[in-house]
N, C-alpha and C positions, 0 to 999 in steps of 0.2 A: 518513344519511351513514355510519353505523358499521356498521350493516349493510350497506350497499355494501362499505366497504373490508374488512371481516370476508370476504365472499364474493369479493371480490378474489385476499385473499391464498390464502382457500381451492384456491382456482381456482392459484395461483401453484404452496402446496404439492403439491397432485396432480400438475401438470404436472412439479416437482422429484422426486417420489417414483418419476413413470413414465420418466424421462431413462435413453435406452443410454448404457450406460461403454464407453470403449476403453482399451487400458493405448497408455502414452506411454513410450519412453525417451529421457530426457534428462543427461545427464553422469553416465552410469552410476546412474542413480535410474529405477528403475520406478515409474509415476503411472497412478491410474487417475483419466479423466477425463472430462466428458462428452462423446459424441459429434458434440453438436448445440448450438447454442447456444440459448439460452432463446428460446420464441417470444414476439415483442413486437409493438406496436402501430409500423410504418410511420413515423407522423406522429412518435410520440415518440422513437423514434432519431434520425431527421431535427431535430429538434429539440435533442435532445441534442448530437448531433454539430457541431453549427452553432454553438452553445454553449460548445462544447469550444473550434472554432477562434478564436473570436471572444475569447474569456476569456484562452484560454495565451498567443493572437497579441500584441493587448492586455498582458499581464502580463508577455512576457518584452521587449517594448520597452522598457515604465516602468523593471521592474524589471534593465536592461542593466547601470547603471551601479553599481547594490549588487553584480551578481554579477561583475562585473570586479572591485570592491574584494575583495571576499572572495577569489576565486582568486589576487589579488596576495600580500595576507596568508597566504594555505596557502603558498604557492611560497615566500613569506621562511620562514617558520619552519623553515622544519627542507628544505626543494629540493628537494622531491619530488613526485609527481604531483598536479597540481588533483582532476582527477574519480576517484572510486570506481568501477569497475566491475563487475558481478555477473551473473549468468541468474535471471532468475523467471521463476514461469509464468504463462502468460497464460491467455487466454477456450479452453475445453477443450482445455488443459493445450500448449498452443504455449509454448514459451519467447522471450524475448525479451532482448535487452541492457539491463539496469538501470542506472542510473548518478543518483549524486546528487555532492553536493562531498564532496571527502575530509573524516574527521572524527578519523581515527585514524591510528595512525604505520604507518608502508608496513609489509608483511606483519602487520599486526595479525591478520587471521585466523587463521594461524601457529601462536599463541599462544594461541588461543581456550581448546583442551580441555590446554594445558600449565600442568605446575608446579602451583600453588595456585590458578589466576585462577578454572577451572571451581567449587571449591568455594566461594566467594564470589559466585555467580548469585544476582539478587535477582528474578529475571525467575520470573515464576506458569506453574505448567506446564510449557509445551515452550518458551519463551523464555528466551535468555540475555539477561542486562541485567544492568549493575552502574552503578548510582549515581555511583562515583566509579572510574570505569573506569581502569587506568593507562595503556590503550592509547590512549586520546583526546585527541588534542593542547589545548593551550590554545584557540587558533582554533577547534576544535574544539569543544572546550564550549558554546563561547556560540554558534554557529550552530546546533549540536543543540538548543539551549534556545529557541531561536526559532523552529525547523526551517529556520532557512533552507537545510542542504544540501538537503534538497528542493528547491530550487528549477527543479534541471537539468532534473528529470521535467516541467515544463510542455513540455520539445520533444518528449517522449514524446506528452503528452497532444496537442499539434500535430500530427502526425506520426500520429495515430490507435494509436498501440499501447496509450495509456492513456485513460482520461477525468478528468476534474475530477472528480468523484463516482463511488464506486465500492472493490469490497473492495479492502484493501491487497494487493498480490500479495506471494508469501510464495515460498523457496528450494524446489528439489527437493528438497532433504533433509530440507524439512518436510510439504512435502507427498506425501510417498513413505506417511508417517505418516496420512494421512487417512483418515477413515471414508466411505462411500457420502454420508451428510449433509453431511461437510466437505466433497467436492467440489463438492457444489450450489453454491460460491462460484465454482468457475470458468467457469459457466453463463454469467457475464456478462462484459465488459472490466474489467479492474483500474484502482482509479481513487487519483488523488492525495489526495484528502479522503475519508472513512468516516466511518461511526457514530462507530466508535472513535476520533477522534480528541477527541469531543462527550463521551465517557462517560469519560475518563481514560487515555487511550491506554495507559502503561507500566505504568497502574495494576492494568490489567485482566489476569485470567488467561487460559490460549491458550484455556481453553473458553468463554471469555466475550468473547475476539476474535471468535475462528469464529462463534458465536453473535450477534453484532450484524450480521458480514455475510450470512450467513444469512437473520435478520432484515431487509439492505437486499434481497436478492433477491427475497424474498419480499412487501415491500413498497413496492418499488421503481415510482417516479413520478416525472413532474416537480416536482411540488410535494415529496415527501421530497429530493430531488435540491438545490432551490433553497433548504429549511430547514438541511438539512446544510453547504451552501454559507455560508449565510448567517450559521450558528452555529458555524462552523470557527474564525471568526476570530478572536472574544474567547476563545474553546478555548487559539488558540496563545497569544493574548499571553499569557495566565492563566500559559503555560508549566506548567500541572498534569501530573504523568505525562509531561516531558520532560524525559531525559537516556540 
């Protein structure tokens, strides 16, 4: 069996190594991206995808009545918009509309690289992240701490722009920055759950993001798909590596 999956990924890497790039422009960021999307097996999209419906379908009825409360709560605090909205890239370098619950005070971006805030980044690499952020509302906090602003993305993952499992997609701006290997993530659909989320999401450096999704392409399955799924969940509650 380890020989199989060794000759698997083998077979995975060559076919990432042999992939045409095209450049993409997107909100004034040049992307280079793959051309083609990874070639897969038929059955296992199909599957996947069916997966996808059935899970986000399922999960945003249950979950209706937490995501009315929370967007109640954002709108009292402070009367400003519920949803976040943003552009990432998608599966060879498409953009798409992102959106999760607001978690920070309206124009936080704004203020990203002003005043002192940039030199208190506690984020590894090429991520910003600050622990005890001032831009993050109270409401805020604690849905970050659970993820629940994620939640919006299951109409993503409905909708097919995302899936359940799969690399986190990441801004133009960060991906303008990638290497010929860091694009091999966009080979595939960007999904809600990742490696990363199993190994310490905040914890980890941006080369060790890109490196686990990498790592999902490359050995990318329904069984890695259903264990990541499976193992997200005691991930979030843990709350390790969220804020």
């Amino acid at each position: 069996m380890q020989r199989v999956e060794s000759s698997y990924a083998f077979e995975k890497l060559a076919a990432i190594s042999n992939t045409s790039t095209k450049v993409v422009e997107l909100e004034g960021y040049t992307l280079n991206a793959p051309e083609h999307p990874l070639e897969e097996s038929i059955i296992y999209l199909a599957l996947k995808r069916l997966a996808d419906i059935i899970i986000s379908g399922a999960a945003i009825i249950i979950l209706m009545p937490l995501m009315l409360i929370v967007a109640i709560l954002i709108w009292l605090e402070d009367r400003g918009p519920i949803i976040y909205y943003t552009t990432r890239v998608g599966q060879c370098g498409k953009g798409f509309r992102f959106y999760k619950f607001r978690s920070m005070y309206i124009n936080a971006d704004d203020y990203k690289f002003k005043g002192d805030l940039h030199r208190h980044n506690e984020g590894k690499g090429g991520i910003f992240k600050i622990k005890l952020d001032p831009r993050v509302t109270r409401v805020g906090r604690w849905i970050r701490r659970l993820s629940i602003d994620e939640l919006p993305q299951l109409f993503l993952v409905f909708s097919g722009r995302m899936s359940m499992v799969g690399p986190r997609p990441q801004g133009p701006e960060e991906v303008q920055s990638f290497t010929p290997m860091h694009s091999s993530k966009l080979l595939v659909k960007p999904g809600l759950l990742c490696l990363r989320e199993i190994r310490g999401r905040s914890e980890l450096t941006f080369e060790q993001w890109i490196s686990a999704d990498i790592e999902y392409v490359m050995r990318r399955s329904l069984w890695l798909d259903i264990t990541i799924f499976v193992m997200a969940f005691p991930a979030v509650l843990s709350t390790r590596g969220a804020y």
